[in-house]
DSSP file (Angstrom, degrees, kcal/mol; ACC not computed):
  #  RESIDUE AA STRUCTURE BP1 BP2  ACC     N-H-->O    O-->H-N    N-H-->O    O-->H-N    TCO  KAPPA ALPHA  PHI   PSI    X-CA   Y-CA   Z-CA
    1    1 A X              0   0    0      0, 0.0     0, 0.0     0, 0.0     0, 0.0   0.000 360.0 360.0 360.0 125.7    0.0    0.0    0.0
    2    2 A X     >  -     0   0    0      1,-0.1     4,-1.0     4,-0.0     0, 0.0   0.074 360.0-111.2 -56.0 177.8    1.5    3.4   -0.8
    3    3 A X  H  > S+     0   0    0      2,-0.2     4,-0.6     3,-0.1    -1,-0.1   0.429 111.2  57.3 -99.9  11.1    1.4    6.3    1.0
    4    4 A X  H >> S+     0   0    0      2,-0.1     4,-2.4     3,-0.1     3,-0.7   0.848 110.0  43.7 -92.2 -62.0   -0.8    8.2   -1.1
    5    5 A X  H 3> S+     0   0    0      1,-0.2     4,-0.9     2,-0.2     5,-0.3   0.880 113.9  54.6 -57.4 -32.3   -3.8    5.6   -1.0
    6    6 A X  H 3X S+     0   0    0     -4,-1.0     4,-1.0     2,-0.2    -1,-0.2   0.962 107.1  49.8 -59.5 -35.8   -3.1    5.3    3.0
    7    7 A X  H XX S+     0   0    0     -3,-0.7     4,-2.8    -4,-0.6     3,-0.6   0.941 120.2  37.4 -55.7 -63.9   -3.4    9.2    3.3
    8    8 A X  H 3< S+     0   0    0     -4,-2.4    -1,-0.2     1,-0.3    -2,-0.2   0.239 111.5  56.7 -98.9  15.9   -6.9    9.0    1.3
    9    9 A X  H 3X S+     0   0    0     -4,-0.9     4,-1.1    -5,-0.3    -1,-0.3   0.573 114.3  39.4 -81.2 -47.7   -7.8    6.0    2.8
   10   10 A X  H <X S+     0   0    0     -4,-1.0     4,-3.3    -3,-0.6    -2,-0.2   0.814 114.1  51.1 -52.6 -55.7   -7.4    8.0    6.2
   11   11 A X  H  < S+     0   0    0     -4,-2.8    -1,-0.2     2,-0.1    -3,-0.2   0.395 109.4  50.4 -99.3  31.9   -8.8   11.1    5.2
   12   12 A X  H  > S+     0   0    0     -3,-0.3     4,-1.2    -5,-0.1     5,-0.2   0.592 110.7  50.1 -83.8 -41.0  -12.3    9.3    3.6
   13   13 A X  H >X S+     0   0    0     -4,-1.1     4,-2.3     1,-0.2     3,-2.0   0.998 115.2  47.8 -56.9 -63.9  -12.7    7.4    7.0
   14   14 A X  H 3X S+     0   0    0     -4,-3.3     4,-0.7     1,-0.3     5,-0.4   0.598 110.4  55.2 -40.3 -28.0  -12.2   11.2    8.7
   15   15 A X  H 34 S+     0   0    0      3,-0.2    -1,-0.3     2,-0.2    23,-0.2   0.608 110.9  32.5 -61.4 -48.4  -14.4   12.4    6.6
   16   16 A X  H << S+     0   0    0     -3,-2.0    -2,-0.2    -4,-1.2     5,-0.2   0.555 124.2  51.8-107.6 -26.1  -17.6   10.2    7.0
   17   17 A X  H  < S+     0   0    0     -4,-2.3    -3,-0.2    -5,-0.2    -2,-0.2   0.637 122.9  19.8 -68.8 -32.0  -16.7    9.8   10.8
   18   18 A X  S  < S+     0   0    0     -4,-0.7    -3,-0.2    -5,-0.3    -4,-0.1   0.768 134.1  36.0 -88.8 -48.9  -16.2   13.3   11.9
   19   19 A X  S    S+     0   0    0     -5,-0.4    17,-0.2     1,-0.1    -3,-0.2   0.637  98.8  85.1 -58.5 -33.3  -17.9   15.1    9.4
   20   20 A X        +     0   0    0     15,-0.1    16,-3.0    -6,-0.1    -3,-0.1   0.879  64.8  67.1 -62.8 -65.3  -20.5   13.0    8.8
   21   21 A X  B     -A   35   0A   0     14,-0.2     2,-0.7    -5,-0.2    14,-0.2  -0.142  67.4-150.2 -64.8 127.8  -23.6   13.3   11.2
   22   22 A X        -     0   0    0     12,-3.8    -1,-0.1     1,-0.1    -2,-0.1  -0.599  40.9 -88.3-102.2  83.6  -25.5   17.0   10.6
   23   23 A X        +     0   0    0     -2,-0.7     2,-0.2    10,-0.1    -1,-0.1   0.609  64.5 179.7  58.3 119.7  -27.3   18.4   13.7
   24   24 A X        -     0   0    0      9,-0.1     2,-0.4    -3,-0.1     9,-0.3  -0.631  17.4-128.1-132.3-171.6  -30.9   16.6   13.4
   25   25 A X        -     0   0    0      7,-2.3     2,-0.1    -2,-0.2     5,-0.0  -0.869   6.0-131.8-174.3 146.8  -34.1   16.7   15.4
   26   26 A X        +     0   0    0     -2,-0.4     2,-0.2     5,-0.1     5,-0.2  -0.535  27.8 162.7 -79.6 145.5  -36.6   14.3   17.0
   27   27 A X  S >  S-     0   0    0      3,-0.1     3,-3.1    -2,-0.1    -2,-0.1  -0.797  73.2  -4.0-162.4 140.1  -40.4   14.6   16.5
   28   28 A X  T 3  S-     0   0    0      1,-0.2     3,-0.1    -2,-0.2    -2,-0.0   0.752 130.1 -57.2  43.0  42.1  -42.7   11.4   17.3
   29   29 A X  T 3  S+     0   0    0      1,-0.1     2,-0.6     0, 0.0    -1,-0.2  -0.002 112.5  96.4  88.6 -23.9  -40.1    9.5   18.0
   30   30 A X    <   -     0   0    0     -3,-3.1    -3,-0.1    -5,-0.0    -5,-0.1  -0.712  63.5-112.5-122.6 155.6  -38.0    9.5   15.1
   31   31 A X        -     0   0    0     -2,-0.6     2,-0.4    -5,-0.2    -5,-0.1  -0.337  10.9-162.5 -68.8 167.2  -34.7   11.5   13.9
   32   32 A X        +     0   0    0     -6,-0.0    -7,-2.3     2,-0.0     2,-0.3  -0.965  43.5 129.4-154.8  96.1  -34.5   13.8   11.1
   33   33 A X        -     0   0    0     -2,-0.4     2,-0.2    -9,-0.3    -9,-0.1  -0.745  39.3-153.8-138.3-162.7  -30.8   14.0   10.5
   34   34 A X        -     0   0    0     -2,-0.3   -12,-3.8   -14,-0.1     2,-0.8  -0.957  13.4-135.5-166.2 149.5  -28.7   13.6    7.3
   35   35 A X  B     -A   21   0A   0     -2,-0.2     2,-0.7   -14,-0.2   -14,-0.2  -0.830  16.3-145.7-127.4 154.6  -25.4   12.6    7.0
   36   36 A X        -     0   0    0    -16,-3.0     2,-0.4    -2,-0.8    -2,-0.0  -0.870  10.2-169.8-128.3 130.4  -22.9   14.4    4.8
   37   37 A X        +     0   0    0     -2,-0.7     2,-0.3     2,-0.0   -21,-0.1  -0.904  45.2  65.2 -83.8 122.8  -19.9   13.0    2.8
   38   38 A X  S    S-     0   0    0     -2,-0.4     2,-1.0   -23,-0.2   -19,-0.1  -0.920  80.2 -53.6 168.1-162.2  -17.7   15.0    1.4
   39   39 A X        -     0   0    0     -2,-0.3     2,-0.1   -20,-0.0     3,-0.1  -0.813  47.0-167.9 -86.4 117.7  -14.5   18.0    1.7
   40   40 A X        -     0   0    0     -2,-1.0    -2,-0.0     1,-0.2   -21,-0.0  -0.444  44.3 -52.4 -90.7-178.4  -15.6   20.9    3.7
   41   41 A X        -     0   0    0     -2,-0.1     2,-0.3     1,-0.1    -1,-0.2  -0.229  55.1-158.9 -58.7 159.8  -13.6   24.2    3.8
   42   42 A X        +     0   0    0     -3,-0.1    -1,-0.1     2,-0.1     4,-0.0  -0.878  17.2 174.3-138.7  90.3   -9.9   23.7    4.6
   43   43 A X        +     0   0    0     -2,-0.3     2,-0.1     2,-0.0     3,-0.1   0.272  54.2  72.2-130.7  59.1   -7.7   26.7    5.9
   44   44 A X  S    S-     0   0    0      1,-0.2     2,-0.2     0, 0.0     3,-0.1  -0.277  99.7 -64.8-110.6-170.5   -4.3   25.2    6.8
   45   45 A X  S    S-     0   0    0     -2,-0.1    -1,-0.2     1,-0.1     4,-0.1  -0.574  77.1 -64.8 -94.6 169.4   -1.9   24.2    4.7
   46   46 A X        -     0   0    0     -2,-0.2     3,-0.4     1,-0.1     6,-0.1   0.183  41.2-125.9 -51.7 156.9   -2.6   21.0    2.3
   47   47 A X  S    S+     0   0    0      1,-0.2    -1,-0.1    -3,-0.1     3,-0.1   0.843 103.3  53.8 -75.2 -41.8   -3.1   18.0    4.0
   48   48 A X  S    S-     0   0    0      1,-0.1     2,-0.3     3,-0.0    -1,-0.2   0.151 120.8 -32.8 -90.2  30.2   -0.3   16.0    2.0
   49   49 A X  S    S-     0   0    0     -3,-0.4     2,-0.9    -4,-0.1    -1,-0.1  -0.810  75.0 -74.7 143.3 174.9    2.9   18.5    2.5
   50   50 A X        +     0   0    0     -2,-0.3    -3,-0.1     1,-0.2    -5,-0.0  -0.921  59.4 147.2 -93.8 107.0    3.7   21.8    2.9
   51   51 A X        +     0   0    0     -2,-0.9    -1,-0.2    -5,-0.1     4,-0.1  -0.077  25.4 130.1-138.6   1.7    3.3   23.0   -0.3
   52   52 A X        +     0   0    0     -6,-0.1     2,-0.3    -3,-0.1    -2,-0.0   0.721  53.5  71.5 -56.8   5.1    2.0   26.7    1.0
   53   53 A X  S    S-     0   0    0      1,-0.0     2,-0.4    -3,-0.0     0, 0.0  -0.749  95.4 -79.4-111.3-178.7    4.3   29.1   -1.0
   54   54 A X        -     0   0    0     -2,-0.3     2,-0.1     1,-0.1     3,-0.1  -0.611  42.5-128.8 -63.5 107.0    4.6   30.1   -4.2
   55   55 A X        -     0   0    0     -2,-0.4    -1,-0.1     1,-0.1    -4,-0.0  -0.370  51.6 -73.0 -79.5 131.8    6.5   27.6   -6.3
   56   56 A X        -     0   0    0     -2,-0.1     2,-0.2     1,-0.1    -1,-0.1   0.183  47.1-103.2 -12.6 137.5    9.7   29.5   -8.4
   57   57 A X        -     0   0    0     -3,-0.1     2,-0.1     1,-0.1    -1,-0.1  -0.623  44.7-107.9 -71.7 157.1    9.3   31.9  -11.4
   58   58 A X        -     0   0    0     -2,-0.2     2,-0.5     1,-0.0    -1,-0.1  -0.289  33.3-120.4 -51.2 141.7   10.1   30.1  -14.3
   59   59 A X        -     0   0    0     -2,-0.1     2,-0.6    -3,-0.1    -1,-0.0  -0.909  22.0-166.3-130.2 118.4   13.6   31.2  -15.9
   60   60 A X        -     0   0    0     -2,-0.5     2,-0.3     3,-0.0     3,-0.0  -0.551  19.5-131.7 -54.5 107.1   13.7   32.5  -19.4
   61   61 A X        -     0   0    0     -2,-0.6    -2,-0.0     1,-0.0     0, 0.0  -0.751  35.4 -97.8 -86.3 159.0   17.1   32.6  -21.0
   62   62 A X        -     0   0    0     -2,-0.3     2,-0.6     1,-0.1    -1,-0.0  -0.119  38.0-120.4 -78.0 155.0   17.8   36.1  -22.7
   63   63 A X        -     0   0    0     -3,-0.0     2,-0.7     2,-0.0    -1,-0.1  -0.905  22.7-161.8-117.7 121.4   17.2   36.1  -26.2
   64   64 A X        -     0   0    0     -2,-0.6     2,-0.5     2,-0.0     0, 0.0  -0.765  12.9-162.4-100.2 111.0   20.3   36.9  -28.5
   65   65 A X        -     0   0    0     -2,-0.7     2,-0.8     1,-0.0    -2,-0.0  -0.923   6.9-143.7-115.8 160.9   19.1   37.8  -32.1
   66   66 A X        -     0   0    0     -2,-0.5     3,-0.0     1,-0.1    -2,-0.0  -0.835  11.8-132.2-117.3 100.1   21.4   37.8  -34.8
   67   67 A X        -     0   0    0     -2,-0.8     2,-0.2     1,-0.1    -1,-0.1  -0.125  41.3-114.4 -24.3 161.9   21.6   39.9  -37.6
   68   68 A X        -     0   0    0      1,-0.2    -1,-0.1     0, 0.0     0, 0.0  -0.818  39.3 -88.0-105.6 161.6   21.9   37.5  -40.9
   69   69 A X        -     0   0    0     -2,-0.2     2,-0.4     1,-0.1    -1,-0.2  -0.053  22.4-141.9 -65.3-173.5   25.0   37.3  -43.0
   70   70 A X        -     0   0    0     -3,-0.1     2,-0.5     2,-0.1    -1,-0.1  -0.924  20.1-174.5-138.5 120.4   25.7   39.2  -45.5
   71   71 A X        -     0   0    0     -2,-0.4     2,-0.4     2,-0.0    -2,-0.0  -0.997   9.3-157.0-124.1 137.0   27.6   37.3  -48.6
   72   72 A X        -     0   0    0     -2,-0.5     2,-0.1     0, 0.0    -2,-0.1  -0.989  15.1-132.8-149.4 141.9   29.0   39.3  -51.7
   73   73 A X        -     0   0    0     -2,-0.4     2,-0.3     1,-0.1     3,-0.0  -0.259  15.0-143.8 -82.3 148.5   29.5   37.7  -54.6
   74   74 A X        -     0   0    0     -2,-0.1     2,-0.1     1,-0.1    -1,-0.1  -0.775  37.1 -95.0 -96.0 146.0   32.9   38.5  -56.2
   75   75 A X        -     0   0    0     -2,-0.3     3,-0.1     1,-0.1    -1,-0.1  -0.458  42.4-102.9 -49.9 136.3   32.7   38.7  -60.1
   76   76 A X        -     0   0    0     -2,-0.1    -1,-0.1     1,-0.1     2,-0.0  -0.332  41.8-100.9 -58.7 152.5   33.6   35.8  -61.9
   77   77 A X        -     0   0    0      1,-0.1     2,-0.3    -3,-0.1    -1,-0.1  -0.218  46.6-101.0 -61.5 168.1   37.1   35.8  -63.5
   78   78 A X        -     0   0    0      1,-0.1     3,-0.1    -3,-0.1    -1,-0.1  -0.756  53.1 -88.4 -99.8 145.6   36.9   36.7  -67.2
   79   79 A X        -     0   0    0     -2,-0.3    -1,-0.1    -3,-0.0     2,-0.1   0.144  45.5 -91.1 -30.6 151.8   37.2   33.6  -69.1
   80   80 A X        -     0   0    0      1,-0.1     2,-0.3    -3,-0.1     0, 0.0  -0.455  59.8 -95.6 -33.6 132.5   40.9   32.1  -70.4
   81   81 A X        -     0   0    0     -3,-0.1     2,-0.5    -2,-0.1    -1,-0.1  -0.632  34.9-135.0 -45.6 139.3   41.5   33.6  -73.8
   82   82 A X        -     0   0    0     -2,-0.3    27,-0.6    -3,-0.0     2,-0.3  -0.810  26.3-171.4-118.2 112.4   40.3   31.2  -76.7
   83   83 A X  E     -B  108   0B   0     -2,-0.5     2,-0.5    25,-0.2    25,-0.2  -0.897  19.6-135.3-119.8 151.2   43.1   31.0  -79.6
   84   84 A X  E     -B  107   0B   0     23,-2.5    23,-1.1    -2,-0.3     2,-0.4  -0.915  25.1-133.3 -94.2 126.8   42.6   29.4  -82.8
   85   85 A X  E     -B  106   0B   0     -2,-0.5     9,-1.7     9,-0.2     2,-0.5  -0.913  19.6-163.7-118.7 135.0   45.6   27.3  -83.7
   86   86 A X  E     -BC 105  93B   0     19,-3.5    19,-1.6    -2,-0.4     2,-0.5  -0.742  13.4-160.3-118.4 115.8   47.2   27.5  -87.1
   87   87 A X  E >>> - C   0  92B   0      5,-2.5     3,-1.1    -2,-0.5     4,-1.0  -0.741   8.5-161.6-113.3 110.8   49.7   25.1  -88.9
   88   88 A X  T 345S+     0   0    0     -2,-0.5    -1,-0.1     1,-0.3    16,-0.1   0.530  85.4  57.7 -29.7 -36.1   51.4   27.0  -91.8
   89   89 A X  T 345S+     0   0    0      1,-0.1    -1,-0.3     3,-0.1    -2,-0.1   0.863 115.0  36.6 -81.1 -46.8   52.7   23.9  -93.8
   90   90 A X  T <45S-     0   0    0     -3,-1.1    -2,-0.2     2,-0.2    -1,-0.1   0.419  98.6-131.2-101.7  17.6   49.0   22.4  -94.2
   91   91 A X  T  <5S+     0   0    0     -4,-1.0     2,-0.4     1,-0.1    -3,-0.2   0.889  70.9  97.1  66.4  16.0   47.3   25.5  -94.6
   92   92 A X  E   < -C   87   0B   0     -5,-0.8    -5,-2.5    -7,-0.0    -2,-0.2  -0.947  66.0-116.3-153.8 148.8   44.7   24.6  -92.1
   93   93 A X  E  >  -C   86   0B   0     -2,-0.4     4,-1.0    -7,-0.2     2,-0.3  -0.348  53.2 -59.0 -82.7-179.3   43.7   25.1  -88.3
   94   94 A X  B  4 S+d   97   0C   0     -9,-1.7    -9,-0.2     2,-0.2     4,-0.1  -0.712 119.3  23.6 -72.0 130.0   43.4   22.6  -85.4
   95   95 A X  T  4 S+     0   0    0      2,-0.6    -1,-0.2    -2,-0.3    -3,-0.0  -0.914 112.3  62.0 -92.6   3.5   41.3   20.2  -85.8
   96   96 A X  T  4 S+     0   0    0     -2,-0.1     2,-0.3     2,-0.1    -2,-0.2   0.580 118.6  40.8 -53.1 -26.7   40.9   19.9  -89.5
   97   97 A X  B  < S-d   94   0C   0     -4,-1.0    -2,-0.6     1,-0.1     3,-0.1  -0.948  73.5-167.6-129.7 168.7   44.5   19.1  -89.1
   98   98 A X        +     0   0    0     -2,-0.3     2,-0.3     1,-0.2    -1,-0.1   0.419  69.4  16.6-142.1 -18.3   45.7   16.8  -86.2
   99   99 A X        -     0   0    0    -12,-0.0     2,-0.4     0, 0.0    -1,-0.2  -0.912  63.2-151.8-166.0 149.9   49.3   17.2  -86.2
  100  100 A X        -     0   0    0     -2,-0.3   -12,-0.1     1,-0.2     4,-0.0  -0.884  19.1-137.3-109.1 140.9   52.0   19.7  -87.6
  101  101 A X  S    S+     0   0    0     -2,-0.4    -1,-0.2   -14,-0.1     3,-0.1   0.961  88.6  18.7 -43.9 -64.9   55.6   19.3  -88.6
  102  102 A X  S    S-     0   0    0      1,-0.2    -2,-0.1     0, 0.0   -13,-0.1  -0.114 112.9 -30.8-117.5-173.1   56.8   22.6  -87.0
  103  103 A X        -     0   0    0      1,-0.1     2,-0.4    -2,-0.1    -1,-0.2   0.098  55.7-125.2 -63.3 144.2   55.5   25.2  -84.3
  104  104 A X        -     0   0    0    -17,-0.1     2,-0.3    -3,-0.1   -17,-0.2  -0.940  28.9-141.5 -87.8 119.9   51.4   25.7  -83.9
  105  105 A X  E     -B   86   0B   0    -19,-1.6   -19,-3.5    -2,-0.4     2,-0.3  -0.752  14.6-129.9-123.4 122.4   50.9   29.9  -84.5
  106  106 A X  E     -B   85   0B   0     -2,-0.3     2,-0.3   -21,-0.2   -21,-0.2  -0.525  28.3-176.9 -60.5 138.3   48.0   31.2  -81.9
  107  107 A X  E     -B   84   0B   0    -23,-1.1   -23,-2.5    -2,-0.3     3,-0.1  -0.911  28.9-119.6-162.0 108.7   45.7   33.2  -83.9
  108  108 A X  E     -B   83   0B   0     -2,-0.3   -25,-0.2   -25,-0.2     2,-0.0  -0.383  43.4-101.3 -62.5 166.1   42.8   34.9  -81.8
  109  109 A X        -     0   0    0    -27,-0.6     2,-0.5     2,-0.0    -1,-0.1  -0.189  37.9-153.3 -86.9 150.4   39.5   33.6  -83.1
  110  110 A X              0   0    0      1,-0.1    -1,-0.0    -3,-0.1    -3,-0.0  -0.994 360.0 360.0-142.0 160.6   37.6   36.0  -85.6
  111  111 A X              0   0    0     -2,-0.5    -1,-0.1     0, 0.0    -2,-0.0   0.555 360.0 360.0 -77.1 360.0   34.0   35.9  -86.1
């Protein structure tokens, strides 16, 4: 048996035994009472602990807000230059010809 159910085991018996009978009255022999079950007012502190103060405020922690970043974008680099490459002996660029005897001549590209 816990001690909670002994407690309200305790205070129903106290209840219906102390409390119970209400002030009645005899006429021709027989009573006129009532009996009453139940909690009447109560103005100590709770019956199962001392629980009479104010339980702690609650604790908030501070609230940090945060700007958002900021990113800037760098310009891309400008492209690589794009050469056309020229071999002199065949008269032709890369890839119409695929290999040159001598030197491959860079030649910017023309529209």
């Amino acid at each position: 048996m816990t001690r909670t159910s002994a407690v309200l085991g305790l205070l129903i018996v106290g209840l219906v035994v102390l409390g119970g009978a209400a002030p009645g009255h005899a006429s021709h022999g027989h009573w006129h009472g009532g009996v009453f079950v139940g909690v009447g007012p109560w103005w100590g502190p709770p019956f199962w602990g001392p629980y009479w103060w104010y339980p702690p405020p609650y604790y908030y922690p501070p609230v940090v807000i945060q700007e958002p970043q900021v990113y800037i974008e760098r310009p891309a680099p400008p492209p690589p230059p794009v050469y056309w490459y020229y071999c002199r002996s065949a008269h032709a660029y890369y890839p119409s010809v695929q290999t040159c005897p001598e030197e491959w001549v860079k030649v910017p590209p023309q529209p």
